[in-house]
C-alpha positions in Angstrom: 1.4 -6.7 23.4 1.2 -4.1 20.5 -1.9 -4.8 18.2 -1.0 -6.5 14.9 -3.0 -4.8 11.8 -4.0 -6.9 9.1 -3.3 -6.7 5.2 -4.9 -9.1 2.6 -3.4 -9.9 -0.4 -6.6 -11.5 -2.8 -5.2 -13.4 -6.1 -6.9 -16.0 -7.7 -3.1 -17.2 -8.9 -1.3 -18.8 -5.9 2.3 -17.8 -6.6 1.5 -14.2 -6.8 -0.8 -14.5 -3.5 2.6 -16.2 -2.0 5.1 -14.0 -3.5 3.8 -11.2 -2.5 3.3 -12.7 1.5 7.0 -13.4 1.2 7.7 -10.1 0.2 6.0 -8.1 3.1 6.2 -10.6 5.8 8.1 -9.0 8.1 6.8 -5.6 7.9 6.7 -4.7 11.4 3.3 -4.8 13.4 1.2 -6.4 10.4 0.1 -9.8 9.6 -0.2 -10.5 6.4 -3.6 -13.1 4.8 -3.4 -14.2 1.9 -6.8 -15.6 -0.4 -7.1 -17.2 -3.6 -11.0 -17.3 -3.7 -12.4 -13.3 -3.1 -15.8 -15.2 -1.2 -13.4 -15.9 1.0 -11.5 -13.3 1.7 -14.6 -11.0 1.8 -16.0 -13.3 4.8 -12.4 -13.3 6.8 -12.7 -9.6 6.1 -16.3 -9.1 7.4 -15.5 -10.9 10.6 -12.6 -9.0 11.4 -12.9 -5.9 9.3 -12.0 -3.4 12.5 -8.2 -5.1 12.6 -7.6 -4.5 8.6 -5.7 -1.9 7.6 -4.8 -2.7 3.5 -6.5 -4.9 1.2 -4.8 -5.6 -1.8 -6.8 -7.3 -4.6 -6.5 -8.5 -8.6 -9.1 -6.7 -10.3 -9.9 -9.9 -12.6 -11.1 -12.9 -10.8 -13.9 -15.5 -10.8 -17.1 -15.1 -9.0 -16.4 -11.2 -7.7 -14.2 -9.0 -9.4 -11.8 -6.5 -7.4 -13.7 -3.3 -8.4 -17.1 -5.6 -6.6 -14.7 -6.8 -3.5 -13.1 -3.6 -2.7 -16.7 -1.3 -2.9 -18.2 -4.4 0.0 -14.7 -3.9 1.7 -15.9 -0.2 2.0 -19.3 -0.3 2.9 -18.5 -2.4 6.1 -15.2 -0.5 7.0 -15.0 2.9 4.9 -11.3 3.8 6.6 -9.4 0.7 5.4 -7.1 1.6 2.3 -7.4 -0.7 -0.9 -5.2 -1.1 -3.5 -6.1 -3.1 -7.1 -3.5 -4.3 -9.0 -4.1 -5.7 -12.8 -1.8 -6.8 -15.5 -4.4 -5.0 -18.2 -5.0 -1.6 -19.1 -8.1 0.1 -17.1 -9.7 3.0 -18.8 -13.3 2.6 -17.3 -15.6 5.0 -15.8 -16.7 2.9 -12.9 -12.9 3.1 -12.0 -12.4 6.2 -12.3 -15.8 7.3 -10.6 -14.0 4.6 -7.5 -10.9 6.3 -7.3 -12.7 9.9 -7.2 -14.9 8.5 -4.4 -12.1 6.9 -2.2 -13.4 3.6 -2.4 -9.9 2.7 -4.8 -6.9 4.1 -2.7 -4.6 3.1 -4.8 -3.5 1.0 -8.1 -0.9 -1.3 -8.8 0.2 -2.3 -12.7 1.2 -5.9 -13.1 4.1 -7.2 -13.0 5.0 -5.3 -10.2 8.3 -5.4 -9.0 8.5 -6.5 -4.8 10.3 -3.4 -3.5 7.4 -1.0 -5.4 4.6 -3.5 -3.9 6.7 -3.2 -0.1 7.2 0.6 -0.8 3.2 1.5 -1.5 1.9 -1.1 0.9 3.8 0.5 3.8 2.7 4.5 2.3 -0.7 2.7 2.6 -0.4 1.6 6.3 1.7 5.0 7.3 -1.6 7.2 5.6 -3.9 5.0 7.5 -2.4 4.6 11.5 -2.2 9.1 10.2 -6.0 9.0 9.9 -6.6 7.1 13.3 -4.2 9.5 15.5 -6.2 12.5 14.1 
């Protein structure tokens, strides 16, 4: 049986969390874990952090923000792509010092329409199974 890589999708609002599972669900070879609470997610992550491939979390959200989440992602598993997605604008220099470090592979402006969130989720998992052949 072919290995199944993981994606999370971390929203603190439930009908994004589940409109975006809908929309990549049957990407091919992926599972797909959706989280409302980033404590969460963070602990699902750190327990099986060598089977992710994406994670894809909202930069504003109680207790730990995005930028927080995805720099921890990181640390444990530095070859795992992340994407942040936000509905405001971002002109910050912690960003921007993230994105030059790799730590922010990506950035998605909300609303974001389904077949742009499909498209750059499966660039994301295409760049990544790339790396691990090398």
């Amino acid at each position: 049986m072919d290995k199944k890589w993981l994606v999370a999708i971390i929203d603190d609002e439930l009908d994004i969390v589940n409109l975006f599972r809908e929309a990549l669900h049957n990407i091919k070879g992926v599972s797909i874990f959706t989280f409302t609470d980033a404590t969460v997610a963070f602990e699902h992550f750190r327990f099986n952090n060598s089977g992710y491939v994406l994670v894809i979390s909202d930069l504003r959200m109680p207790d730990i923000n995005g930028l927080d989440l995805v720099y921890e992602v990181k640390k444990i598993n530095p070859s795992v792509r992340t994407l942040l997605m936000t509905a405001f604008e971002v002109n910050d220099n912690l960003f921007q010092e993230y994105i030059k470090n790799r730590v922010i592979n990506g950035f998605l402006q909300k609303p974001i329409k389904l077949g742009e969130l499909r498209r750059e989720v499966i660039k994301q998992i295409n760049i990544f199974r790339k790396s691990k052949t090398r």
